[in-house]
N, C-alpha and C positions, 0 to 999 in steps of 0.2 A: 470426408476424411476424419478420423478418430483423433479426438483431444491426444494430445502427448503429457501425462499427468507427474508434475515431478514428484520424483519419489519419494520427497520425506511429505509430502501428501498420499502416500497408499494407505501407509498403518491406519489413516485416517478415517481413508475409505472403505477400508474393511472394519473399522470398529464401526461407523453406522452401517455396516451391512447386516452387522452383527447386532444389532441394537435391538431388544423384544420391542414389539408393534407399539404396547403400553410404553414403555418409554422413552421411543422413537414423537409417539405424539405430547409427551408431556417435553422434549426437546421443542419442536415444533413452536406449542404456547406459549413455552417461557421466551422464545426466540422473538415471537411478535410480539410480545407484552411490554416489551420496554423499550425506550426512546434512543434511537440508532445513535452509536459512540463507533469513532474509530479505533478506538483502543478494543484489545483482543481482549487483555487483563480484565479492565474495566467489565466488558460485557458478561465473561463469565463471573466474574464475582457477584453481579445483577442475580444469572439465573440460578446460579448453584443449587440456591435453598428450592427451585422448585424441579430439579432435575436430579435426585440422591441416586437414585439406579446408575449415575453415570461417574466416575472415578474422579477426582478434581483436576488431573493429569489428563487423563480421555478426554476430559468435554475441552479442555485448553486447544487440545490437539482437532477436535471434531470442531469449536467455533472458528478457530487458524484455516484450518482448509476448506470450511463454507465460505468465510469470508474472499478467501483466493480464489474460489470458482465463481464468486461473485463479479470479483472483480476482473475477472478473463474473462467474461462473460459481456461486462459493460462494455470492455476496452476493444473488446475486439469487434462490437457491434454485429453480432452473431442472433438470431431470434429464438428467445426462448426454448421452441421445440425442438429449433434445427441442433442449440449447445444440449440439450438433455437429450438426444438422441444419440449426437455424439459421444456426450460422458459414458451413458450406459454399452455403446458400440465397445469404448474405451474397454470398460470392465467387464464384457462378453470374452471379447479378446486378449485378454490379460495374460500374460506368463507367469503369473503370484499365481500358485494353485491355490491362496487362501482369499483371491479377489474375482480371479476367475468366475461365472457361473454360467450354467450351459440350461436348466428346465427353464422351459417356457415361463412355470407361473412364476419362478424367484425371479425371472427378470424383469416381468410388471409389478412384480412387488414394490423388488428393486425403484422400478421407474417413477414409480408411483409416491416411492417418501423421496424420493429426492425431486419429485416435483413440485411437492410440497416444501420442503426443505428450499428449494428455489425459487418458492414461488413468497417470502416472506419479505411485504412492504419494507419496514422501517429499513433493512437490509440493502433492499433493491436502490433504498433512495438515496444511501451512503456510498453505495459503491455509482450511481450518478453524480452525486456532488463529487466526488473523486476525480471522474473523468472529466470535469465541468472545471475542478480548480486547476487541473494536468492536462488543459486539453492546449496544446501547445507546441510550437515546433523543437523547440528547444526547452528541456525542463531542467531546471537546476538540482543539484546532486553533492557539491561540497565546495569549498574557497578555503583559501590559506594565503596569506602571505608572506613572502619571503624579503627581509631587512637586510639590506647591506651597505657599506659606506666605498663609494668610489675614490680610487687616489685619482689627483691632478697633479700630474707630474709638467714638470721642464723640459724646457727642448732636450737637455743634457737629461736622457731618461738613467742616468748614472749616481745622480741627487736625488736626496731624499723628495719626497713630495711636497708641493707647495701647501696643498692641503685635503680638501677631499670634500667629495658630496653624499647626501645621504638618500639612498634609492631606495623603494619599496616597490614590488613585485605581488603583483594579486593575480593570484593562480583560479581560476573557475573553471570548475568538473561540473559538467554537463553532460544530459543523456538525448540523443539525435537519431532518428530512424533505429530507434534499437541496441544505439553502441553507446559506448562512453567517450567522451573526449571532453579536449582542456583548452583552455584557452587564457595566455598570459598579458596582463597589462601594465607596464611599468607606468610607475606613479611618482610624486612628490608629498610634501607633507601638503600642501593646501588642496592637493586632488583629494589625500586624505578627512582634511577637513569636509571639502562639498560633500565625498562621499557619505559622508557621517548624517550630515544635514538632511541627504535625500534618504537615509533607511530611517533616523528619525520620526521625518514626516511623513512618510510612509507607515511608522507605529501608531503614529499617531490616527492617522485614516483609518486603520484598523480599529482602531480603540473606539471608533467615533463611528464606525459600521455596524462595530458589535454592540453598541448600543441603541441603533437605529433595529436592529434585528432585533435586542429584547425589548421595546416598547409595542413593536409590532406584533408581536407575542409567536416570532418565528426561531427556531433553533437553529444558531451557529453551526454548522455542519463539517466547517472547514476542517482537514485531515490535518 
């Protein structure tokens, strides 16, 4: 079955369709030259200077949607040949008559730089760590909490209140088999307090990992 490719990745795929050979391979280079960041921004500012045939805007747009076919690629645990068969199926079959391609040799052409194009380490190993830090049943997505003060009223709910309590509400957005959902915990202040305690030392762990990873003389990869 053929990749379903979202659309504001086409323009993408037809500007590297569109890419002359020579600077299809000087993308290529500068792509494996440098040490995998999950920042988009970051990476292109890396290759620019060794990529000038390519627009500052284009290559943002062409690093954006290699990195997404990377990472549909990881996540879906697809193999190599079977997701590059599929992509090029994808844009055989295309309704964009400017993605479309039908002669035998542009579609090995085709297959052939974006094999390349997917076949670039430092890349591969970012979108692993990705699926390695997200590999989970439940992944977190956003939190908020909502403050509010309860009245304690009197038997005589007709009187003013005797006084009131003060509630806090911690909302967590999480992503589950594919969907979004939420999940509500009503709290206190010293719930408040533990919780403080455990993402502290929780920073802390991190702080103290990421230092165990630069003596070891490994790159922090976390997204």
């Amino acid at each position: 079955m053929a990749l379903q490719i979202p659309k504001q990745h086409l323009p993408a795929i037809i500007k590297i369709r569109q890419l002359p050979d020579a600077t299809a391979d000087q993308l290529i280079m500068a792509l494996a030259s440098f040490p995998p960041t999950p920042e988009v921004k970051t990476m292109v500012e890396q290759i620019a200077p060794q990529v000038p045939g390519i627009l500052p805007d284009d290559l943002k747009d062409i690093v954006d949607t290699l990195y997404a076919l990377y990472y549909v690629r990881e996540f879906s645990e697809v193999k190599a040949s079977r997701f590059l068969r599929d992509l090029i199926q994808t844009v055989k079959s295309s309704n964009d008559a400017s993605l479309v391609v039908t002669d035998p040799k542009e579609v090995e052409k085709l297959k052939a730089r974006f094999e390349k194009l997917l076949g670039i380490e430092n890349i591969g190993l970012l979108s692993k760590a990705m699926r390695l830090q997200r590999d989970g049943e439940r992944l977190f997505c956003d939190a908020k909490t909502l403050s509010d003060i309860r009245p304690v009223f009197h038997d005589d709910a007709s009187s003013a209140p005797a006084g009131g309590v003060i509630t806090h509400t911690l909302k967590l957005g999480y992503h589950e088999g594919g969907e979004h959902k939420e999940f509500f915990i009503v709290l206190e202040g010293g719930d408040l307090e533990t919780l403080k305690e455990v993402v502290d030392r929780a920073l802390s762990k991190e702080a103290t990992l990421q230092k165990l990873l630069a003596a070891a003389g490994l790159q922090d990869m976390s997204v």
